[in-house]
N, C-alpha and C positions, 0 to 999 in steps of 0.2 A: 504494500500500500504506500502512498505516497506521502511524503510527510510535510508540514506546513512550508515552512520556508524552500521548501522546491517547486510550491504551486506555478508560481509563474515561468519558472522554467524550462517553458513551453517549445526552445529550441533544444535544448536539450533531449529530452524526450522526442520530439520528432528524429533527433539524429540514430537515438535509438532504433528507434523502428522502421526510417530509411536506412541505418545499415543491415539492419535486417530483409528487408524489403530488399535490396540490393545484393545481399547474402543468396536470398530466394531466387533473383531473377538470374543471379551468376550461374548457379546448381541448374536451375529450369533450360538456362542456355546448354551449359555444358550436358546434361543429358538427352539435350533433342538434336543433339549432334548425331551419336550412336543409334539415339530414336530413329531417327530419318535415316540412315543407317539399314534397318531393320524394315520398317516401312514403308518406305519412300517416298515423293514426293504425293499420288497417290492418296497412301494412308493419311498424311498431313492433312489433305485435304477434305477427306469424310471424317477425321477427328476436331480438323476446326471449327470444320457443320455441324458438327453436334456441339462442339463444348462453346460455338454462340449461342445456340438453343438455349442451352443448359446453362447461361450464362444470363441468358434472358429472364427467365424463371426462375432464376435463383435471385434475378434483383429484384422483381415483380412480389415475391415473397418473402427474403429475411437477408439480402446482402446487404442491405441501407440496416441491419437492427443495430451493428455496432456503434454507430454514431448517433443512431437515433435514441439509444439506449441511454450512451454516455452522455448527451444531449441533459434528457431527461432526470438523470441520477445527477449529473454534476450539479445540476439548479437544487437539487435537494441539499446536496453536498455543503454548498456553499452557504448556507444555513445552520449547517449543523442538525439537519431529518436525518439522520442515521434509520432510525424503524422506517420511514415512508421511503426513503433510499432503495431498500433492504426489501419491500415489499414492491417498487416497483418491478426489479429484479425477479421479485417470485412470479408476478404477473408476467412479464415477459416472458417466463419459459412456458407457462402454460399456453400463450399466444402462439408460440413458433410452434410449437406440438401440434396446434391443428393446422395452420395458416404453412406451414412445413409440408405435415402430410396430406393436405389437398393439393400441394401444388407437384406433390413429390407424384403421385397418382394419376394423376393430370398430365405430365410428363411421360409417364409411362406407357399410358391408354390414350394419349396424343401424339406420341409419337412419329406417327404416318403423314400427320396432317402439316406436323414443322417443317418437313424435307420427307426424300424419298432415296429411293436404293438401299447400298449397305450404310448408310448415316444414320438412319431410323434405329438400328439394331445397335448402335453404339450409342444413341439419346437413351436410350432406354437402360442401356448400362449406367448411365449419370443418373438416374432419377431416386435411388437410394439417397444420393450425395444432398440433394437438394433438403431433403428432411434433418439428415444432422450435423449441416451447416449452418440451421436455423440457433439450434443450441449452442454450438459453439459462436456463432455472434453474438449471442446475449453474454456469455462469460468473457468475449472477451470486451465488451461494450461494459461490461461491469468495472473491469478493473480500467480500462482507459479513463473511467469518468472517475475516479481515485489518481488522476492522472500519473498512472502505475504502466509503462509499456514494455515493459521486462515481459510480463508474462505472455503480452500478446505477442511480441518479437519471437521469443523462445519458439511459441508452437508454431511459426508461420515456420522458420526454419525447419523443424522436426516434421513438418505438414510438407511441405517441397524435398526434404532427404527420404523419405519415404516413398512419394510420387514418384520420384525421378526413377528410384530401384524397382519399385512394381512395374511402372511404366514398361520400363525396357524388357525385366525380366517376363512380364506375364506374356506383353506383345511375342520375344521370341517364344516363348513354350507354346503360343496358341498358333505360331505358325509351325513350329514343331509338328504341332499336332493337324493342322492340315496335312503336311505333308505322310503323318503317318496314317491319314483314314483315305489317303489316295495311289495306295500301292507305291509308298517312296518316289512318288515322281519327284526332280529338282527343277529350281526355276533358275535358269544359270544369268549370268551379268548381261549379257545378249538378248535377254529375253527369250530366249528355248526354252527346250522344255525337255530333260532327259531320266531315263529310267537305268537307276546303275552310270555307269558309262557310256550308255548307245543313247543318243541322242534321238528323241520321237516325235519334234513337232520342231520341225526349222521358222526359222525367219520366214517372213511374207514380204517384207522390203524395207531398204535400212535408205536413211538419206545422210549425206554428209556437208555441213554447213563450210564457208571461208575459215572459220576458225577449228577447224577441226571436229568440231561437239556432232554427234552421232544422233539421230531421231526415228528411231524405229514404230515402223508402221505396223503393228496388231493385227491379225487375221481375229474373225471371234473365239476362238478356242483359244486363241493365246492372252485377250483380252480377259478373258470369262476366270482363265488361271491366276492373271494378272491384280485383278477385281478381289477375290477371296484373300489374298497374300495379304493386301492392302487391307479388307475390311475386319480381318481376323486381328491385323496387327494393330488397328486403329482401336479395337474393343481393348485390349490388354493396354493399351498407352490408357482410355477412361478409366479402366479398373483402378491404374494407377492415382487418379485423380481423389478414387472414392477412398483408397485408403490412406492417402494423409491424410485427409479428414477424420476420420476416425482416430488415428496418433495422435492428433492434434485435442481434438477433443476430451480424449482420455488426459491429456497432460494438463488441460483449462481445470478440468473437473480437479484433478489430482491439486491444484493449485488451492480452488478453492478450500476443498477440504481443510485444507493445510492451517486454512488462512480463517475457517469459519470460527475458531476460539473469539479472535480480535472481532470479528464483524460481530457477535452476536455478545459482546460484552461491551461494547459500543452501545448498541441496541438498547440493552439493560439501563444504561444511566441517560440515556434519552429522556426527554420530556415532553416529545411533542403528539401530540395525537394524533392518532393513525387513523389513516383515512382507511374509505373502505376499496374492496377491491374494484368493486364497478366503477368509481372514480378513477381508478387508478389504470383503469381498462382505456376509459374513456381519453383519458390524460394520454395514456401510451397510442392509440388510437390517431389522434388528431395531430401527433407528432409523426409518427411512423408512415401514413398513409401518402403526407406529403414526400417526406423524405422517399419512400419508397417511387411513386411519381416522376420525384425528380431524378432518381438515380436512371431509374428504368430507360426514362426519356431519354437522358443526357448520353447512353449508353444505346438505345436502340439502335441508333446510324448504321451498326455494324451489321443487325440483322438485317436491317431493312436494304443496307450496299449487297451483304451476301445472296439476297434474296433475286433481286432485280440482276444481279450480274449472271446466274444460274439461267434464272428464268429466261433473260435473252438471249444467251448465249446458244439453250436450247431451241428460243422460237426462232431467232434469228438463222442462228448461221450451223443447225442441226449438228451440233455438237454432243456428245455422248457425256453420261454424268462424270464417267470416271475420266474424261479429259477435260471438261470441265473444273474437279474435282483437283485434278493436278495441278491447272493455274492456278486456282488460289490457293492451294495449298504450298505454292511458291511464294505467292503473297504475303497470307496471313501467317502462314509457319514457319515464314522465316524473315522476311522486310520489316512487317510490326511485331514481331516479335521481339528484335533487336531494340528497334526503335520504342519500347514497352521497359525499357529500360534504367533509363534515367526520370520516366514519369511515374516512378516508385519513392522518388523523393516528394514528389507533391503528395502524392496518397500519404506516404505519412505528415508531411505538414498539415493535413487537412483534418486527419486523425488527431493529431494532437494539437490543434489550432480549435479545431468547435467547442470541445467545456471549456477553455480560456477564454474564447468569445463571452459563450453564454453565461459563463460565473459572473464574466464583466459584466455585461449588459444584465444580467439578473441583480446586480447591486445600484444598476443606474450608473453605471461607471462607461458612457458611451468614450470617452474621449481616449480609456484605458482600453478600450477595445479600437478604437481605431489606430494606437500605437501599436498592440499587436500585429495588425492587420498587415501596416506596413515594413515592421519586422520580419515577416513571416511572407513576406512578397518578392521581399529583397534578397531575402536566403534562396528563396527556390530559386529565381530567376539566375541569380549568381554560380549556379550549379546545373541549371536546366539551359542556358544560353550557350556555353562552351561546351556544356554535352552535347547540342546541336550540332554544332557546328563542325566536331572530332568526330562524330558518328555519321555525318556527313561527307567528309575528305578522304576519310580512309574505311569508306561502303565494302569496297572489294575486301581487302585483308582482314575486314572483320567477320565477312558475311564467310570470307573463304577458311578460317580460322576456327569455325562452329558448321558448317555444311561443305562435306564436301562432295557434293554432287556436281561435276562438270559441265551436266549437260541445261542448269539450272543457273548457278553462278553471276552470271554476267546481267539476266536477269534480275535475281534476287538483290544485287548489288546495285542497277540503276534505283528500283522500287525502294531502296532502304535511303540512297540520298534524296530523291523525291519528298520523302518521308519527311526530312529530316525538322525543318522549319512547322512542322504538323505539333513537335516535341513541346516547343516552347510554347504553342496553344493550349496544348493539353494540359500542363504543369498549371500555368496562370488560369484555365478555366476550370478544374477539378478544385484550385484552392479557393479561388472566390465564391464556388458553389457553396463551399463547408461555412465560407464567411457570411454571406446569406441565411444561409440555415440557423447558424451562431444564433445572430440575431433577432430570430424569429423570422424572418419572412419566408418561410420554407417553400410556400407558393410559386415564389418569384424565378426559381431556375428551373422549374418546370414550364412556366412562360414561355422563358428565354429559349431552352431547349427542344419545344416545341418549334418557336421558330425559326432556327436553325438546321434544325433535320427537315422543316416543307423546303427549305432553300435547297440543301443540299440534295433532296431527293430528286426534285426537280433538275438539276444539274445533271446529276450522275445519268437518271434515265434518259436524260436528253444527250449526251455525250457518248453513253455506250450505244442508245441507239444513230445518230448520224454522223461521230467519227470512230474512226479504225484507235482510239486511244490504248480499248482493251483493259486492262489490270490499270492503267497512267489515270483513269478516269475513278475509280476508287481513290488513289492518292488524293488528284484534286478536290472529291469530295468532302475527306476526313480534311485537307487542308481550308475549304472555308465552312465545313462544318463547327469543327473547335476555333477558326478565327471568329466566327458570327457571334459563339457564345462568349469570348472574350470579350468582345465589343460590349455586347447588351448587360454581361455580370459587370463591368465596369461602371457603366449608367446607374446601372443599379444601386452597387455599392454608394456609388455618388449623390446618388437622391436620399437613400436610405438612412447612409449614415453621414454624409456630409466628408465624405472619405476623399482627400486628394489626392491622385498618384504623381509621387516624386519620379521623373523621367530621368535626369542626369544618371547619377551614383546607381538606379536599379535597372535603366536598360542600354543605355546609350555607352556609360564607360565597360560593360561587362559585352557587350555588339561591336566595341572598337577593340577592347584587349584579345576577345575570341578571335577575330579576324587576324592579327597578328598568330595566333597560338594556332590558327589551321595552318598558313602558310608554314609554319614552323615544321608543325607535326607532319605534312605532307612532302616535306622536302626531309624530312630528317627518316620517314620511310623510304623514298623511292632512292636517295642516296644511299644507303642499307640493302637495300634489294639489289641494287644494280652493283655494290659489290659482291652479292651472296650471288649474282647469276644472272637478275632480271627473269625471273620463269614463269609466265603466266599464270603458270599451275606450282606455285613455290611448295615445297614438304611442306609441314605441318611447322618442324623446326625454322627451318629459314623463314618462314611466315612470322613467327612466333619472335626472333632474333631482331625481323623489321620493326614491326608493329610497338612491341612492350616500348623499347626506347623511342620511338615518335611519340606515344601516347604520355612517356614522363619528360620529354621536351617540351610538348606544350603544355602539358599543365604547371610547366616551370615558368615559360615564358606570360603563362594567364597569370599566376598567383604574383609574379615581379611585376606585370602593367597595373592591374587591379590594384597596390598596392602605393606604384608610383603616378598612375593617377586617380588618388586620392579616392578609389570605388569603393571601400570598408576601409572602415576606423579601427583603431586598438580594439575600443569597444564590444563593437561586432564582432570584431575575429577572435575573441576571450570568448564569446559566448556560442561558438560552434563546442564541440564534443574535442576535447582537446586544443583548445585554442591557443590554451594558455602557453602550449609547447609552439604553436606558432609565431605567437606573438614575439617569444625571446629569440625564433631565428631568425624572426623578420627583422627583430632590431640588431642582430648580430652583425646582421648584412647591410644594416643601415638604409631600412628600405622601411623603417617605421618611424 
């Protein structure tokens, strides 16, 4: 639990839980390497169609309860209601037990109706997930609002080291197991198809591009082979999803336990009187419902790009689901994925930014929540701007350094710098969402959200239907989907709470020292490369020998401009997560 004098150390805690967050998305990367590996491009594809789905319905139902939780408890908090805290809490759980498994059910016996093919059969594997993720949001929306993020950090890691080993391991045993209920056939790198050593179903026709990369054309029996590899391996990657959840959960519980002495002796010397639970129904109800709204909303874009690009691609230009399937499983399995990244630090600033809000503003402390506001704008930005911009310059050696599929690459690499400027949307609109909500107006990013997805829908379907964009027409999308809600959450904030954004110090000098730290970074790979060899296709190691050193060049060359012109203060940089080591090398070097 958190103790007085750490309350507003709301940077803090967020660093917590974005290195955590950051922990997670590292392990998520490095095992969708091997993943994709095992699956291919493919499997990626009928697992990202489902885990939007399931992604969908898991917000519609209980993925907004952690905030909405911590929301509600911290206003109690700040008062000193320890029983009506405590009782909020018990109403929550009995909330996601139904509102969990109606949606969990729903998922399961709708299945059909969200997508089609082998996608369907691996939603349906998620739909457990959805019911006891509802629980484990309440526990950890319990202790966020004790603004305590140890515990939630903890499980998000043990919830991703577990997915990543199910993931791979269940996927290969259940291809394993195709392979054993179809008389050993093998499916070789070529796409054949052999029994033993004699080879039983050849090629139907291979093409070969300027750059060497190979595209073999399918007959249906090599498709049909093709198809079960993928959807078998796509079901054991969900499975994996369902049991960190579960790890995860077991560790929240195990927490609490732990911790239930102090909570309910707390409870004991209370004095305030306990409401009932239908109040408290009501309370959680009118909180939740927006929250949930706005999440759903702010997050639909994905289903509703997935949907339209599917759809046309089938009416249009009679494409088959599993090559369908396999663009954007180039896409979303590997371009935003990367680029999903560094928008792990907003999620947690937004985690730990809403009870800070809301305590404020529940004491009538507006002007102490707008100080927040801007602390907590300036940090993301200063970590989300030059991660643009490094995730941007060096697309290929990152994309090649986590996938290494050839025939996909060059690809996957344009889409992920496309991407890239999408990053800095997402960060500054995920945080002002939580700032809104802070404050009570929970309505207002459901608004906003709304009208940013009719913009962008309307784009995307106009784009994929009258140009050849293809997958470049998603990017544009997601890029003025999250710019639109930028705009409008800034209005907002501004009306709301009378909030001015400082431009210098939070976008302009962290937009000029990045610009400096690409050019750095990008020059300090390709001179590394082009002594290791220049190889289009570099090892693993020579890749690895480029990249790490550009990647600690620029962030030398960011941290010395940031510094020298005048973008954080002592101040600021004391109050990151270890600052305080920064601070005395910055002055060692005489750059403070």
């Amino acid at each position: 639990m958190g103790r007085s004098n750490k309350k507003d150390g709301f940077i803090i805690q967020a660093g917590i839980l974005a290195a955590a967050g950051i922990i997670c998305r590292i392990i998520g990367l490095l095992y969708r390497s091997p993943l994709t590996a095992v699956i291919g491009d493919e499997g990626n594809g009928y697992y990202q169609s489902a885990f939007n789905i399931y992604t969908l319905i898991l917000l519609i139902s209980s993925y907004s309860i952690p905030s909405a939780i911590s929301k509600v408890i911290a206003q109690k908090l700040s008062v000193k209601d320890y029983i009506n805290a405590h009782r909020v809490f018990i109403c929550a759980l009995y909330y996601v037990l139904v509102v969990g498994g109606i949606a969990s059910l729903a998922l399961f016996f709708g299945a059909g109706f969200f997508d089609k093919g082998p996608a369907v059969q691996v939603i349906r594997v998620f739909a457990p997930t959805v019911f006891l993720y509802g629980l484990l949001g309440v526990l950890r929306g319990y202790f966020q609002a004790h603004r305590s993020m140890v515990q939630t950090s903890v499980s998000q890691i043990l919830e991703q080291l577990l997915n990543a080993v199910v993931s791979i391991g269940a996927a290969y045993l259940l291809i394993l197991l195709l392979l054993s209920t179809t008389d050993r056939y093998t499916l070789n790198e070529d796409y054949s198809v052999s029994l033993g050593d004699t080879v039983v179903m050849e090629l139907a026709e291979s093409t070969v591009d300027e750059s060497g990369n190979i595209t073999y054309i399918l007959n249906e029996e090599q498709q049909t082979w093709n198809t079960r590899h993928a959807a078998y391996g796509a079901i054991g990657s969900a499975l994996g999803t369902g049991s960190g959840v579960v790890i995860a959960l077991l560790f929240m519980w195990g927490v609490y336990r732990l911790n239930r002495e102090t909570i309910y002796r707390r409870i004991a010397r209370d004095s305030h009187q306990e409401e009932s639970y239908g109040d408290i129904l009501k309370t959680i109800s009118s909180v939740i419902v927006p929250f949930i709204l706005s999440t759903a909303v702010y997050n639909l874009s994905t289903v509703v790009n997935q949907s339209i690009y599917k759809w046309l691609c089938y009416l249009q230009r009679g494409m088959s689901d599993a090559e369908t399937s396999t663009r954007y499983g180039i896409f979303s399995g590997k371009a935003v994925v990367i680029s999903n990244i560094p928008i792990a630090l907003s999620s947690a600033m937004s985690a730990a930014i809403l009870p800070t809000i809301a305590s404020r503003v529940g004491k009538g402390d507006m002007e102490g929540a707008r100080e927040k506001t801007a602390q907590a704008v300036k940090t993301t930005m200063l970590i989300a701007i030059p991660a643009a911009v490094g995730i941007g310059v060096l697309s290929r050696p990152i994309t090649w350094l986590l996938f290494r599929q050839r025939v996909s690459i060059d690809t996957a690499a344009k889409l992920l710098t496309a991407l890239a400027a999408s990053i800095i949307f997402y960060c500054l609109s995920t945080l002002t969402n939580s700032v809104l909500q802070g404050i009570g107006k929970v309505k207002v990013p459901v608004h906003n959200a709304a009208i940013a997805l009719m913009i962008q829908t309307v784009v995307v379907g106009t784009l994929l239907t009258f140009t050849d964009l293809d997958l470049y027409a998603l990017v544009l999308a997601m890029l003025i989907y999250s710019g639109t809600m930028c705009i409008l959450n800034q209005f907002s904030i501004r009306k709301y709470m009378g909030y001015e954004q400082e431009m210098l110090q939070t976008f302009c000098i962290p937009i000029i020292a990045s610009g400096f730290m690409g050019v750095a970074a990008f020059l300090t790979y390709k001179g590394i490369a082009l002594i290791l060899g220049d190889d289009p296709y570099p090892s693993m190691l020579h890749n690895a020998l480029a990249l790490f050193p550009a990647i600690l060049v620029g962030g030398l060359v960011y941290f010395i401009l940031e510094l020298v012109l005048k973008g954080i203060t002592e101040e600021e940089l004391a109050a990151f997560p270890k600052g305080r080591l920064f601070v005395r090398i910055a002055k060692r070097c005489h750059l403070l």
